[in-house]
N, C-alpha and C positions, 0 to 999 in steps of 0.2 A: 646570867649577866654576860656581856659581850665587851670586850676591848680592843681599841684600836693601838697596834702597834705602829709607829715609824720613827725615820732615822732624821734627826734635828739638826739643825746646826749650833754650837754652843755658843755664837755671840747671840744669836736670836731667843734661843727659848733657856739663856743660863739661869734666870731666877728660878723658874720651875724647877730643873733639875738639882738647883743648890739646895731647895726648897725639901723637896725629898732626901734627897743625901743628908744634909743638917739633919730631920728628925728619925731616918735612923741610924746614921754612923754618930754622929755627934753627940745627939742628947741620948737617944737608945743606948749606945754602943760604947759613949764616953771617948769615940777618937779624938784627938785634936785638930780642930779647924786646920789649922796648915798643914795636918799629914793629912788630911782627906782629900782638900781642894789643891791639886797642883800641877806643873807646866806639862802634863800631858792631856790635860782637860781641853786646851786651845788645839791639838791636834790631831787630837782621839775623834773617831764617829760613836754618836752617843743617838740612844734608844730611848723613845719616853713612852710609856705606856699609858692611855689614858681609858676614865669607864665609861658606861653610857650615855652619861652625864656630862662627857667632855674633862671630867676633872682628872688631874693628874694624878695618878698613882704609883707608877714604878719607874725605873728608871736603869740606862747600864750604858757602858762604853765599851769600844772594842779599839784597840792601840795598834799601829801600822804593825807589831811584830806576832799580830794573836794573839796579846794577852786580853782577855774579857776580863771586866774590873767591873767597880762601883756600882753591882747589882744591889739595886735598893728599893725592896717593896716595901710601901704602907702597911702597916700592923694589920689592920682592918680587911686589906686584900691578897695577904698570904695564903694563895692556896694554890695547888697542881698547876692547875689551867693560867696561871698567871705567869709561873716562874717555869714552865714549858714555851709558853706564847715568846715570851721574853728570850731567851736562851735560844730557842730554834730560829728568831727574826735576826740575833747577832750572828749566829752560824751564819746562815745564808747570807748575810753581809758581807759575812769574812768570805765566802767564796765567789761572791758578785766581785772581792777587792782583790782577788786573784792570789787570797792567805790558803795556803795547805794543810794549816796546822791551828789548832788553837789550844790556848791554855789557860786556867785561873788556877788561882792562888787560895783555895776555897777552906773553909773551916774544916774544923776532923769532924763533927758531924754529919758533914755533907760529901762526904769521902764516898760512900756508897753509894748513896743520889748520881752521882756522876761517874762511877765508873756504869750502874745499869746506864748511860747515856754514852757510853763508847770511850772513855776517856780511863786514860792509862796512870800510876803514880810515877811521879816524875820525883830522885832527890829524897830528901830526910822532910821531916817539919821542922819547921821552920818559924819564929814569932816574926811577925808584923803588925807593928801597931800595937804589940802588948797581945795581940792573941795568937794561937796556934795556927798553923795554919798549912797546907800540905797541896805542891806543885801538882795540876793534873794537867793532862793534854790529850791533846786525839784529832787525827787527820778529821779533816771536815768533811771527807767521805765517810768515813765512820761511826759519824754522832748519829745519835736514834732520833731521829725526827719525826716522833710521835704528833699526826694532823691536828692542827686543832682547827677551826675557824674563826680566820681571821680578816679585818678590813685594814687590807695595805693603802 
């Protein structure tokens, strides 16, 4: 299966992307609707991933300081090739936006996922949202940007 990653504009394509966030931070996740959706949505560049099908799948923002946030894949299309596609098309954003640095705020599970991705621990954990959660970063020259094929 193939997906097209690109970078949206959130007054245009916001049902979509609320559309994924709601089913997995909200109803998955149990966040609350006003800590998920909030005023850096209007100013963040956001990422929609869709399948070959055209339908929307994943989703993720990247914030004028490098924080990478509200990576949200569909249950059904959790796998490598997605949350790689995903991750390596914000990188390259962040370095198109002239960021040096990026960072998320990732779960302790995914602690090692992302350090094999060039990213450093930043800080203690941390809760947000009620779950744990533990600062990473890593120059954007740094990140492993394993190819995938993608239609930009």
């Amino acid at each position: 299966m193939g997906y097209l990653v690109d970078k949206v504009e959130w007054d245009i394509k916001k049902d979509m992307l609320q559309k994924i966030r709601e089913r997995v931070f909200v109803y998955e996740l149990h966040i609350p609707k006003h800590i998920e959706f909030d005023s850096l949505d209007k100013i963040a560049l956001h990422v929609l991933v869709t399948d070959d099908a055209n339908c929307p799948i994943a989703t993720g923002r990247l914030c004028t300081d490098g924080l990478i946030g509200r990576i949200a894949v569909l249950p059904e299309h959790r796998n490598r090739k997605v949350y790689k596609s995903l991750l390596n098309f914000i990188v390259e954003l962040a370095s198109n936006q002239g960021i040096k640095e990026v960072s998320i705020n990732c779960i302790l599970n995914e602690v090692e996922r992302f350090k094999r991705n060039g990213f450093i621990q930043q800080g203690n954990v941390f809760m947000e949202a009620g779950i744990p959660r533990q600062r990473m970063q890593c120059p954007v020259s740094a990140f492993n940007t394993t190819p995938f094929t993608l239609v930009h």
